[in-house]
C-alpha positions in Angstrom: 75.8 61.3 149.9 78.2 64.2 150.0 77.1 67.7 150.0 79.2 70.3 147.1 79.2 73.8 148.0 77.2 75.6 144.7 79.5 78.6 144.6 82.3 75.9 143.7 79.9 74.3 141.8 79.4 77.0 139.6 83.0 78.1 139.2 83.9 74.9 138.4 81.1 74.9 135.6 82.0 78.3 134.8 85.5 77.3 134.0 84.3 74.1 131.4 82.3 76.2 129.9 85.3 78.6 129.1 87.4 76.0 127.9 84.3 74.9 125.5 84.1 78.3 124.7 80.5 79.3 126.2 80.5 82.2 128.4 78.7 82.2 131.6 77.5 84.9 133.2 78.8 85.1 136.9 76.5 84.9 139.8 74.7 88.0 141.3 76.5 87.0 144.6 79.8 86.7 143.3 82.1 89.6 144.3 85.9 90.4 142.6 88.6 90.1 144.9 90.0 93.8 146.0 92.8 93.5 144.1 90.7 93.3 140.7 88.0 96.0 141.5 90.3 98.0 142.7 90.5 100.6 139.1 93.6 102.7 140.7 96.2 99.8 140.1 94.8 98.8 137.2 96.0 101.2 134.5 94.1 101.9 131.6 95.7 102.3 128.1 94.2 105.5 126.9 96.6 105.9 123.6 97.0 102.7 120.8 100.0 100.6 120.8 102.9 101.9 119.1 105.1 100.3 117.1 108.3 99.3 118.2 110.3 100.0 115.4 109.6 103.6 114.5 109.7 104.5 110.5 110.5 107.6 108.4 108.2 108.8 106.1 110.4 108.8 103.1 111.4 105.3 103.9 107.9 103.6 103.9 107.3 100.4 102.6 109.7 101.2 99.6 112.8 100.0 100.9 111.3 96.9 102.0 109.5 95.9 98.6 112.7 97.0 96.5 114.8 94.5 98.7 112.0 91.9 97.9 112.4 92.6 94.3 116.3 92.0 94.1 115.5 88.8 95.8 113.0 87.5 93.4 115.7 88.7 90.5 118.4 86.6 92.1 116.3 83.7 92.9 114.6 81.8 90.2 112.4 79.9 92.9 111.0 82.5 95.0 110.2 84.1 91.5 107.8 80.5 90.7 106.4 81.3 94.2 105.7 85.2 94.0 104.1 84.5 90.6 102.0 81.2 91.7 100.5 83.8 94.5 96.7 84.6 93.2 97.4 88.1 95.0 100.3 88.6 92.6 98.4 91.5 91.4 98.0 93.8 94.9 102.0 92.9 95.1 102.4 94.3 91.9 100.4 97.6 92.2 102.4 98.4 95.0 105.8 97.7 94.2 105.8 97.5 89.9 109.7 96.4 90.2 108.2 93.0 90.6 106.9 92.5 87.9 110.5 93.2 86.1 112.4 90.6 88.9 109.5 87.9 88.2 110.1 88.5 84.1 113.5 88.0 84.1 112.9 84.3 84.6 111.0 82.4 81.5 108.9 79.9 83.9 107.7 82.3 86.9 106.7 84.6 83.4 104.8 82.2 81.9 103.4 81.9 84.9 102.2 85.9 85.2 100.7 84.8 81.4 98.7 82.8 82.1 97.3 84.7 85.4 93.8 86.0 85.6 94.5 89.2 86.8 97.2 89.9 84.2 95.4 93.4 83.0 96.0 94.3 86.9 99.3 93.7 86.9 99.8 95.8 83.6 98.5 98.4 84.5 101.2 98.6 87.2 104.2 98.1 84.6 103.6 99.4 81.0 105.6 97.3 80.0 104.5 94.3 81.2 103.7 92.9 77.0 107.4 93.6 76.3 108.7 91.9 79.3 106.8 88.7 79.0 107.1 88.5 74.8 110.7 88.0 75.4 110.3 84.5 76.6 108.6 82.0 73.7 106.8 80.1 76.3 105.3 83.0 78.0 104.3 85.1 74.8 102.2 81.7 74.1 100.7 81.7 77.4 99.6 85.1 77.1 98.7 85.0 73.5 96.0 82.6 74.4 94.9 84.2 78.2 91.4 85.8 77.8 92.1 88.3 79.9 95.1 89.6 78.0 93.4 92.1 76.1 94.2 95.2 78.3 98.2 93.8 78.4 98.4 93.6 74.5 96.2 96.8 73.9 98.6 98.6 76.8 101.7 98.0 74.6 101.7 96.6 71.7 105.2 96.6 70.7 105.9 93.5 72.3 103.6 91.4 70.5 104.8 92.9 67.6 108.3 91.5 68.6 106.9 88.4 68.9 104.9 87.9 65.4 108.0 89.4 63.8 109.7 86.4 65.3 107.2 83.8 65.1 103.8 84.1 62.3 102.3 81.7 63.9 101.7 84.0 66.8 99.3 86.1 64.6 97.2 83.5 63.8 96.9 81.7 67.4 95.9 85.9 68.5 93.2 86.3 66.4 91.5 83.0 67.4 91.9 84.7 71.0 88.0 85.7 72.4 89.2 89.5 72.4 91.0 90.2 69.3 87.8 91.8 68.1 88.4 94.2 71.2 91.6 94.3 70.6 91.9 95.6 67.1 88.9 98.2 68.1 91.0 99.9 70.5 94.1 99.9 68.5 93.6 99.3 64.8 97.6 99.3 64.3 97.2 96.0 65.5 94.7 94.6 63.2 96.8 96.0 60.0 100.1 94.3 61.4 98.8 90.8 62.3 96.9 90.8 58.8 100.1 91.3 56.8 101.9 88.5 58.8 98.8 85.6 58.3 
């Protein structure tokens, strides 16, 4: 029977347990080597970490998201991605030329109908009705959202472009759970999409 030498024992345990994630306390006997308890070649970082790249004030953040939005208006497939993103609306709030890149594409703007969050995202572009009632598909999608009432009620002159165009949109709104709402808050409304059922 062979004798093991517990202070190996124990690192050796010690070190499992680290890789299993557990942490074990270290024995009252154990001592550091010099070189680790020694504090004076160990500096301490007394200030946070800097970033390494060092930005102007007028330059924050704007630059970046601008850039993003030129992409998304050149590229009809990051536009599907940006608008499939359920944190569209945070995206937009900071940078409302988004919304404008994602809308100059019919599918990604059907897309931003339909969205949950699409009173969010108009209340970063006022013009967010007018932008997505220029596309047929997405002026359906939002006609029948639930959540479109602060979009329609925000600016109304695109969904009066889009019953001028199509009738049929005026009677597909007012089966919409809002319209009620909708025709409280701007009464304009109610009078237009009653002369065009």
């Amino acid at each position: 029977m062979t004798r093991t030498n517990p202070s190996a024992l124990h690192e050796w345990l010690a070190a499992s347990l680290c890789l299993a994630g557990w942490v074990l306390a270290a024995p009252a006997q154990a001592q550091l080597p010099p070189s680790v308890s020694d504090d004076a070649k160990v500096p301490l970082r007394s200030t946070p970490i800097q970033r390494s790249v060092s930005v102007e004030a007028s330059q924050t953040g704007t630059i970046v998201l601008s850039r993003t939005a030129h992409k998304v208006k050149a590229d009809m497939w990051i536009a599907y991605r940006m608008a499939r993103d359920p944190w569209i609306d945070k995206a937009c709030a900071a940078d409302p030329s988004l919304v404008a890149a994602i809308c100059a594409h019919p599918g990604p703007a059907k897309l931003l109908a339909k969205h949950h969050h699409v009173a969010a995202i108009s209340e970063a572009d006022p013009f967010f009705c007018r932008r997505l009632t220029r596309w047929k598909g997405a002026t359906w999608a939002l006609i029948k959202n639930r959540f479109a009432e602060k979009v329609i009620t925000r600016d109304p002159q695109g969904i009066y472009w889009a019953i001028d165009r199509n009738p049929k949109v005026a009677r597909v709104l007012a089966k919409n759970l809002m319209f009620n709402q909708m025709v409280v808050e701007n009464p304009d409304l109610g009078k237009f999409v009653s002369r065009h059922m």
